[in-house]
Backbone as JSON, one array per atom type, in Angstrom:
{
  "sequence": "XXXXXXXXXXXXXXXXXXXXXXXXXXXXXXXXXXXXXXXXXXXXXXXXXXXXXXXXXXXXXXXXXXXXXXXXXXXXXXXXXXXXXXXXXXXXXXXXXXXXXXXXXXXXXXXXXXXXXXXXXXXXXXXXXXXXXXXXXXXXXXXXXXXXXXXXXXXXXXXXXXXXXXXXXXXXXXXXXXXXXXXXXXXXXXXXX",
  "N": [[36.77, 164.97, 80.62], [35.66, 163.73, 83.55], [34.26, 161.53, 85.64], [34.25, 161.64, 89.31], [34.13, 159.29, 92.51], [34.18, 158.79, 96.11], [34.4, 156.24, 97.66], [34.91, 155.4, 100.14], [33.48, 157.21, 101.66], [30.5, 157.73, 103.64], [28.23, 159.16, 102.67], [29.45, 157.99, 99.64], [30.42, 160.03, 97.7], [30.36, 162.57, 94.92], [31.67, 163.48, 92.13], [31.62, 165.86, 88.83], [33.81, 166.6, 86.83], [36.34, 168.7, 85.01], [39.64, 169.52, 83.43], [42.75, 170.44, 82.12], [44.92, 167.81, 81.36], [48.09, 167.66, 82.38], [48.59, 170.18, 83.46], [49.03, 170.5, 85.7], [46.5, 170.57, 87.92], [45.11, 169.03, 89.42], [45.51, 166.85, 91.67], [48.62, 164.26, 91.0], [48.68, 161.66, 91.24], [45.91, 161.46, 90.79], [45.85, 162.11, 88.09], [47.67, 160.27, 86.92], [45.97, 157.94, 87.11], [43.82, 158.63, 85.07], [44.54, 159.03, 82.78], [45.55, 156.34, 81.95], [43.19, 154.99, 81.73], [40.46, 154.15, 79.52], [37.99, 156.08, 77.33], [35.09, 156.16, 78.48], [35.45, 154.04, 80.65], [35.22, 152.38, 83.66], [36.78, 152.62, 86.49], [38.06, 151.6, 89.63], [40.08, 152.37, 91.56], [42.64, 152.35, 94.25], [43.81, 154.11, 96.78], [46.75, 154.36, 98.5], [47.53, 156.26, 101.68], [49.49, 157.19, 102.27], [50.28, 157.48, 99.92], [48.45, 159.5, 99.46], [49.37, 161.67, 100.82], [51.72, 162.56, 99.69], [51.53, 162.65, 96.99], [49.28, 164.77, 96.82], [50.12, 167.25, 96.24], [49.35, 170.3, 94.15], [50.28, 171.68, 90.94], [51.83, 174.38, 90.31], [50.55, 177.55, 89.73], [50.04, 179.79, 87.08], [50.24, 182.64, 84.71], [47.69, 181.76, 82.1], [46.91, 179.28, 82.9], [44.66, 176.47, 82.23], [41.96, 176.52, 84.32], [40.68, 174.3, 87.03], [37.28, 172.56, 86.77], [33.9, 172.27, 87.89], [32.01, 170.58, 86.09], [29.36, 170.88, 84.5], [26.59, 169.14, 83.65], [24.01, 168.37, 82.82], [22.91, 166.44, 80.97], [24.69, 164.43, 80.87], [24.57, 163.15, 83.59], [22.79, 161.19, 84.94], [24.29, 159.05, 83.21], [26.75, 159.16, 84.29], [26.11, 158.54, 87.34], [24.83, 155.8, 87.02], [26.65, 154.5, 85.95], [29.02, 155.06, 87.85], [27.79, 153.86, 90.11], [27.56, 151.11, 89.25], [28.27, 148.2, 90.55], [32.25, 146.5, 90.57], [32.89, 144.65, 87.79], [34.17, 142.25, 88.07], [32.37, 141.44, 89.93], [30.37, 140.29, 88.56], [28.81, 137.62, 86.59], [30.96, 135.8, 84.62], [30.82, 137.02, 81.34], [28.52, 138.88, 81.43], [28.49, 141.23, 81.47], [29.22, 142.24, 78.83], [26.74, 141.66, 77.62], [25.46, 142.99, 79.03], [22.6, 145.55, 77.94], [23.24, 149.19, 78.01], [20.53, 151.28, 80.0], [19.88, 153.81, 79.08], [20.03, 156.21, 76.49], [21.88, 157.45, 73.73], [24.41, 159.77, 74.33], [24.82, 163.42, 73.84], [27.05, 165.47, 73.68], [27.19, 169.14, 74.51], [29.07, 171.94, 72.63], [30.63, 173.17, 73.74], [31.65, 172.42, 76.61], [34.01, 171.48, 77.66], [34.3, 174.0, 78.92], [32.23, 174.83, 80.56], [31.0, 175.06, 83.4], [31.05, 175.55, 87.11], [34.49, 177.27, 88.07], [36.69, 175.4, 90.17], [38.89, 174.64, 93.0], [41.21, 171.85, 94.01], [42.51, 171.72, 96.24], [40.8, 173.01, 98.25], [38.5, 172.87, 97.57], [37.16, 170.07, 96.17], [39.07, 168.09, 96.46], [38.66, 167.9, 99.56], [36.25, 167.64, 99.87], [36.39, 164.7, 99.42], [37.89, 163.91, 100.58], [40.8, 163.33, 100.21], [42.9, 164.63, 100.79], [45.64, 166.07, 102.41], [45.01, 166.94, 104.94], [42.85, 165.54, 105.71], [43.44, 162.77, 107.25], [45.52, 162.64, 108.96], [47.88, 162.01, 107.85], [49.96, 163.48, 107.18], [51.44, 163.22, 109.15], [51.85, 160.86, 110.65], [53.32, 157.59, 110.35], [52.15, 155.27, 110.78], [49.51, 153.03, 111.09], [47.5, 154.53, 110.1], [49.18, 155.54, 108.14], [49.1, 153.64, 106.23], [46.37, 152.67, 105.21], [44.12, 152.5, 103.56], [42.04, 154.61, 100.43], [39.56, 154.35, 98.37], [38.86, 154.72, 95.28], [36.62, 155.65, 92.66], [36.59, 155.91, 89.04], [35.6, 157.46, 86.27], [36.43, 158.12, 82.85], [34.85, 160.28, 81.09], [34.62, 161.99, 78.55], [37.07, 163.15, 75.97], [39.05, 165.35, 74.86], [41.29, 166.5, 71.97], [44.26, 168.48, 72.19], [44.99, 171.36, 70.64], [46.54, 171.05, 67.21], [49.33, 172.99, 66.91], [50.61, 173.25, 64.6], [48.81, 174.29, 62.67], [47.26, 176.41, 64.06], [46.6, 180.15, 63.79], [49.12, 183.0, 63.66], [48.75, 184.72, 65.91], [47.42, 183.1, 67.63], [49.14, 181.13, 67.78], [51.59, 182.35, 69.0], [49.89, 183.22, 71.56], [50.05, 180.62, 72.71], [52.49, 179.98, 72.96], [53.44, 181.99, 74.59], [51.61, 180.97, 77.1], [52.32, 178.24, 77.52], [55.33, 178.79, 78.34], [55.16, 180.49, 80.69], [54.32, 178.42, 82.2], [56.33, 176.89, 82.25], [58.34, 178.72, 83.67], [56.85, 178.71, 86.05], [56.95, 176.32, 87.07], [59.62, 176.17, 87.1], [60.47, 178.25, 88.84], [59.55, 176.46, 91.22], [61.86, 174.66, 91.38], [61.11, 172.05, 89.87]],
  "CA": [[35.61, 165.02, 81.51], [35.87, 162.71, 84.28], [33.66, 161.3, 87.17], [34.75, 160.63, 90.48], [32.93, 159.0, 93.61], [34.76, 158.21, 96.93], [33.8, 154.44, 97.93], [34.8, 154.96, 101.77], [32.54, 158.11, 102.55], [28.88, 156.88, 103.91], [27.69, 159.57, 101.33], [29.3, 158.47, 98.57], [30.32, 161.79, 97.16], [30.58, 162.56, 93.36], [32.3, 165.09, 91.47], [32.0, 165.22, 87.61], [35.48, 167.02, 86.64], [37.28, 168.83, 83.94], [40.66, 170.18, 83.34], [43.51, 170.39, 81.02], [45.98, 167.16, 81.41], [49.87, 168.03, 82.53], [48.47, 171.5, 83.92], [49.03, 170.79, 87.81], [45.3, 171.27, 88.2], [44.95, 168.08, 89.93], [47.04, 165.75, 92.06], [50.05, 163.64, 89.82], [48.03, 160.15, 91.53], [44.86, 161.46, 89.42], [46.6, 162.54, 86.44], [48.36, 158.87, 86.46], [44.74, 157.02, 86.98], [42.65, 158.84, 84.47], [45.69, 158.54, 81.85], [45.75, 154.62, 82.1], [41.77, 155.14, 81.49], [40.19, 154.85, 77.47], [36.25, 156.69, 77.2], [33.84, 155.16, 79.32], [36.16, 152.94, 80.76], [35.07, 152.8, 84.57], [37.87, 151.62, 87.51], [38.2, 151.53, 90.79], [41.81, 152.99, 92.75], [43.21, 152.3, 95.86], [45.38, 154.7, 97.03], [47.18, 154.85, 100.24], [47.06, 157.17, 102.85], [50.78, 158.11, 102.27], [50.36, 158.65, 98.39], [47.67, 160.91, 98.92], [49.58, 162.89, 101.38], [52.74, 162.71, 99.43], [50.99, 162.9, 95.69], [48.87, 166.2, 96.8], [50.51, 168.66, 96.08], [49.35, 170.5, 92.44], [51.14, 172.4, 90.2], [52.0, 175.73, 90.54], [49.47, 178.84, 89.54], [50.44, 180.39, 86.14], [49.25, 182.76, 83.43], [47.17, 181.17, 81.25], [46.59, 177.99, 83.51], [43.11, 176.22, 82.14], [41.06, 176.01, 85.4], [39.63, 172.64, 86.99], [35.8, 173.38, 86.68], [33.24, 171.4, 88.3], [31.34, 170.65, 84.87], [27.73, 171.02, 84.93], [26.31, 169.12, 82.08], [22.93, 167.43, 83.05], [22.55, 165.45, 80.06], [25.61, 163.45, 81.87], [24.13, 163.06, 85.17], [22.16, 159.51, 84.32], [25.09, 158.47, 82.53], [27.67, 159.45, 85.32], [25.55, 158.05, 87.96], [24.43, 154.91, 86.39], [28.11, 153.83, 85.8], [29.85, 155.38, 88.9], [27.06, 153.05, 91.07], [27.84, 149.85, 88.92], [29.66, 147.27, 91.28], [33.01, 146.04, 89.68], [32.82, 143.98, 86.92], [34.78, 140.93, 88.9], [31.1, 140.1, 90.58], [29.58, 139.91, 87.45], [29.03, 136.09, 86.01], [31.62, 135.54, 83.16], [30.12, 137.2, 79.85], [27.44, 138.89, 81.83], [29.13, 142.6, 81.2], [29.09, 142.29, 77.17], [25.2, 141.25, 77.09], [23.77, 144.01, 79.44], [22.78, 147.03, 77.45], [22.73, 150.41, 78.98], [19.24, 151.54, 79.93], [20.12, 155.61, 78.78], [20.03, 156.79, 75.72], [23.44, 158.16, 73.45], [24.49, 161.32, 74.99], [25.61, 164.08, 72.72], [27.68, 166.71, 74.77], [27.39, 170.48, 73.55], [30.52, 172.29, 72.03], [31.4, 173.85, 74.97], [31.29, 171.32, 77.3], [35.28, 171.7, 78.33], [34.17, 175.56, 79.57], [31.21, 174.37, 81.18], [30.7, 174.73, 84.89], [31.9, 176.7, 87.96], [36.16, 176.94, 88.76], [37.07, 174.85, 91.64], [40.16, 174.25, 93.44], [40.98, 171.07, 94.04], [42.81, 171.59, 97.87], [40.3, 173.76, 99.03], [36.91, 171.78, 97.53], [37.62, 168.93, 95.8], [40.55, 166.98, 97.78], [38.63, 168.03, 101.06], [34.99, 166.95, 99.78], [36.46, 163.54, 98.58], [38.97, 163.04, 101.97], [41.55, 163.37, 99.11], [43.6, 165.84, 100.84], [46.87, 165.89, 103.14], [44.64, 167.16, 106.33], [41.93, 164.52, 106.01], [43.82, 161.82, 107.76], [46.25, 162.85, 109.87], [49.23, 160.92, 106.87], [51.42, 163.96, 107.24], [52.48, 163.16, 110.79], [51.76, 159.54, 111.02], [53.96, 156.78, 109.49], [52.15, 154.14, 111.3], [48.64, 152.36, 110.46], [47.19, 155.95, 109.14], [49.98, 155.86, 106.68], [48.63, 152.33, 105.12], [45.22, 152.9, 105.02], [43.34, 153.08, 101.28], [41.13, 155.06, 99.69], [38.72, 153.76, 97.08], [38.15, 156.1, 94.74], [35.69, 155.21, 91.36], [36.57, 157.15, 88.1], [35.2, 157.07, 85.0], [36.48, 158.74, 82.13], [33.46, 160.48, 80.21], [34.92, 162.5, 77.3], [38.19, 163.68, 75.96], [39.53, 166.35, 73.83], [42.73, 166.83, 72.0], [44.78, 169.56, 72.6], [45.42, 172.2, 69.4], [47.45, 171.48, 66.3], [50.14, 174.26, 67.31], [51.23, 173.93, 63.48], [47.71, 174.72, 62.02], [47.07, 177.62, 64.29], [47.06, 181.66, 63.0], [50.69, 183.32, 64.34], [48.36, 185.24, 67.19], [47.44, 181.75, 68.66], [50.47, 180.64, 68.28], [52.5, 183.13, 70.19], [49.64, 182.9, 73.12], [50.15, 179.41, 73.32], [53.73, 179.55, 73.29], [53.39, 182.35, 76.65], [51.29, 179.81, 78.13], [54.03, 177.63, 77.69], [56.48, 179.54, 78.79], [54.89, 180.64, 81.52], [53.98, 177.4, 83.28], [57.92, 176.25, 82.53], [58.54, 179.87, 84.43], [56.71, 178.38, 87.37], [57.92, 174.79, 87.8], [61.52, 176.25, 87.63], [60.28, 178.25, 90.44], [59.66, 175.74, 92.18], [62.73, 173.93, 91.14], [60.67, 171.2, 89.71]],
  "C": [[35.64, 163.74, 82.34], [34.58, 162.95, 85.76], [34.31, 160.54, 88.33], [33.99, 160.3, 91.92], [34.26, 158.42, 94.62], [33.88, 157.16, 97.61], [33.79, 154.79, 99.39], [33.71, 156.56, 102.29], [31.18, 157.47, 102.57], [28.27, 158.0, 102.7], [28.05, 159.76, 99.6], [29.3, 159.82, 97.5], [31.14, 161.91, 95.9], [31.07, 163.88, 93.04], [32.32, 165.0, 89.79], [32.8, 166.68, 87.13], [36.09, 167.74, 85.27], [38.47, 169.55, 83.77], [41.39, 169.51, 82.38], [44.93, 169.56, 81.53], [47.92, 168.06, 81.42], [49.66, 169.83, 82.93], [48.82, 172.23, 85.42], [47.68, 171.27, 88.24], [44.72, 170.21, 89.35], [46.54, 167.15, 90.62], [47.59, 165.0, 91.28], [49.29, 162.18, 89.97], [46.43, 160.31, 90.55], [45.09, 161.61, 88.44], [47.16, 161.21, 85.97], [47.14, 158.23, 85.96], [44.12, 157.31, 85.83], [44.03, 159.04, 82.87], [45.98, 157.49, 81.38], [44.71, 154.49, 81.4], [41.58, 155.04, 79.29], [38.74, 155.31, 78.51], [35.61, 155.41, 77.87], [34.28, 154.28, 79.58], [35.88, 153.84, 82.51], [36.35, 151.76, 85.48], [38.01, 152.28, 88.61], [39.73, 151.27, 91.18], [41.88, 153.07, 94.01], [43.97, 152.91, 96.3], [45.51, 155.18, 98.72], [47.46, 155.65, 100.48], [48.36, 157.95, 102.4], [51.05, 158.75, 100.29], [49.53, 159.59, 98.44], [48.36, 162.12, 99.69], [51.0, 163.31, 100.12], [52.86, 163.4, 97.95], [50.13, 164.37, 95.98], [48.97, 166.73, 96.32], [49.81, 168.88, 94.39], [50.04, 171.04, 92.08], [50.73, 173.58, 90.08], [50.99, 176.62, 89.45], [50.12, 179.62, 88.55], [49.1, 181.68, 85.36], [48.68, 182.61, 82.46], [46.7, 179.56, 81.83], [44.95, 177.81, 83.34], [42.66, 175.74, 83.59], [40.66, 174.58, 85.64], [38.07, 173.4, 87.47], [34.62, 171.6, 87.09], [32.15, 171.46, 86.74], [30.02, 170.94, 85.45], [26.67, 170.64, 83.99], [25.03, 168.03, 82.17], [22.42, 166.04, 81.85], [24.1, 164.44, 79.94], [25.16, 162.93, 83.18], [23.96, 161.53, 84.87], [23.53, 158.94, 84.3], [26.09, 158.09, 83.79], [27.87, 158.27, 86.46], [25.33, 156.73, 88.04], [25.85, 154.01, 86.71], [29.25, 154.05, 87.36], [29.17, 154.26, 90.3], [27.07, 151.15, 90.89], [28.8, 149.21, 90.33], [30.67, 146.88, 90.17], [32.69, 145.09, 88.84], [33.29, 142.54, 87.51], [33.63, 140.46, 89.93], [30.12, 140.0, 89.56], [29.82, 138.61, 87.16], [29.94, 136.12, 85.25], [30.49, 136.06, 81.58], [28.85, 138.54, 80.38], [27.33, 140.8, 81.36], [29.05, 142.64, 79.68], [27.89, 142.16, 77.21], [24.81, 142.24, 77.7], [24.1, 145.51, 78.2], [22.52, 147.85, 78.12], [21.37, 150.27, 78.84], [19.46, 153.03, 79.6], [21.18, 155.55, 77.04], [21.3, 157.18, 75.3], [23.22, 159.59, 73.93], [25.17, 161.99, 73.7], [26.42, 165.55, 72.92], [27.8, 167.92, 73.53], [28.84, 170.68, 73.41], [31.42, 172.94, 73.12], [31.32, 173.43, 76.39], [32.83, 171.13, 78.2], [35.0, 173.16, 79.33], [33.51, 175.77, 80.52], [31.32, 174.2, 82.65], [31.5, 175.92, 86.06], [33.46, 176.18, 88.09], [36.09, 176.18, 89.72], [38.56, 175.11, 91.64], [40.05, 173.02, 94.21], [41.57, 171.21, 95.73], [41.82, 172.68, 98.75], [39.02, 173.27, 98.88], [36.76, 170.35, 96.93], [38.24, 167.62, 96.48], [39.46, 167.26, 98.69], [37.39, 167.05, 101.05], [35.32, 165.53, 99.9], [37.13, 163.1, 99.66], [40.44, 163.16, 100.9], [42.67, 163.97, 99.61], [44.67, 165.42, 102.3], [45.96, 165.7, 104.8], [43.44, 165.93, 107.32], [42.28, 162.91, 106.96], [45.22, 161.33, 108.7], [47.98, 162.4, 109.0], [50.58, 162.11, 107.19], [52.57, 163.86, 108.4], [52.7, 161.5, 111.22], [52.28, 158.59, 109.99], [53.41, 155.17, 110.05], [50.99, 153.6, 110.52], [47.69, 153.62, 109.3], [47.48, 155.57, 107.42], [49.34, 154.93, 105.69], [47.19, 151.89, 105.0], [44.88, 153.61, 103.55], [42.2, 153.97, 101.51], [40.81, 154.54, 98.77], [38.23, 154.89, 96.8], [37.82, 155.31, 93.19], [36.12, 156.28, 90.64], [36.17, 156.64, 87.11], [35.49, 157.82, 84.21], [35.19, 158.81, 80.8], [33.74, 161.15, 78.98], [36.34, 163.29, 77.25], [38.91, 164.26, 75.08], [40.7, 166.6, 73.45], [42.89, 168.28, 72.02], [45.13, 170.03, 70.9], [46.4, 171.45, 68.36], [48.38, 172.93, 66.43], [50.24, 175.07, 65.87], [50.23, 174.55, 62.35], [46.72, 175.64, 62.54], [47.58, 179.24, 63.6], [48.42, 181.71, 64.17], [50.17, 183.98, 65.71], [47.98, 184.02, 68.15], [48.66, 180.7, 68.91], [51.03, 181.23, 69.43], [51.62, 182.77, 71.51], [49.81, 181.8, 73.35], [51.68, 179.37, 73.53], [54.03, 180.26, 75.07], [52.71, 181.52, 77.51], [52.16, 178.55, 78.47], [54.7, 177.63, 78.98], [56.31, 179.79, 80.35], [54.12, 179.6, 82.93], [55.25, 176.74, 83.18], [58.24, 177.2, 83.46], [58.19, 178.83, 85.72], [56.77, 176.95, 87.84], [59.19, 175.25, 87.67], [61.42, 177.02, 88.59], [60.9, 177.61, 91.54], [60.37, 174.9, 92.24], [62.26, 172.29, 90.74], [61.05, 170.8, 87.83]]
}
């Protein structure tokens, strides 16, 4: 579960996020950032103009591919918000970040909280909302000042789930996990990837 806020739009525009790591559901430059990330660990990314055109792309459309889903989990909002609006920690005094306590309450996310929310696509609402996206800045044609122009983008990783025990699943969840597999190796050899 991840939040993200773009720093250079005048509105500030938030997205709070979920999908299934190494799925191609998201660009390879978010999948790096929020990978680096522990829980509630907030940071601020710079990424230039030519990685976002170049990093784009997602990973190919399978059967069994877990969706990216705009969560929808109000008893995150506060939390989200709160932390995604913090300034960096580097204009804080020395020490000043260990003494404040939140003002919000422990959150306690329901069980279904990965399932939670409408589908998106990330090159058609996501990337576009956020500037995120190849078309937003002209990068695919321009190698000049375009190209070296940042994005500030805020993420915060909010919760994170492991993926199955394969070897302590019944033999019917096995096998579907192995076609899901299978079937997202199918479509990166596709695409010769």
């Amino acid at each position: 579960l991840v939040g993200l806020r773009h720093l250079n739009a005048p509105d500030h525009r938030q997205w709070m996020l979920s999908w299934c790591m190494g799925e191609g559901s998201v660009p390879g430059y978010l999948e790096a950032a929020v990978a680096s990330m522990r829980v509630f660990e907030v940071a601020q990314f710079e990424v230039p103009a030519a990685a976002v055109h170049t990093c784009t792309q997602i990973g190919p459309d399978y059967e069994g591919r877990s969706p990216l889903r705009r969560a929808e989990l109000s008893e995150m909002d506060k939390v989200m918000a709160k932390m995604l609006e913090a300034s960096p920690s580097e204009d804080l005094p020395p020490g000043a970040a260990d003494s404040e306590e939140p003002d919000f309450a422990p959150v306690h996310l329901r069980d279904d909280w990965p399932k939670s929310g409408s589908e998106v696509k990330w090159e058609k609402e996501v990337g576009k909302s956020l500037g995120f996206d190849c078309a937003s800045d002209g990068a695919a044609t321009d190698t000049g000042a375009a190209a070296l122009q940042t994005r500030s983008l805020r993420i915060i990783l909010l919760a994170v789930m492991e993926g199955p025990d394969v070897g302590t699943l019944s033999e019917d969840f096995q096998r579907a996990y192995l076609e899901r597999e299978r079937a997202h190796g199918n479509a990166l050899a596709r695409l010769g990837r």
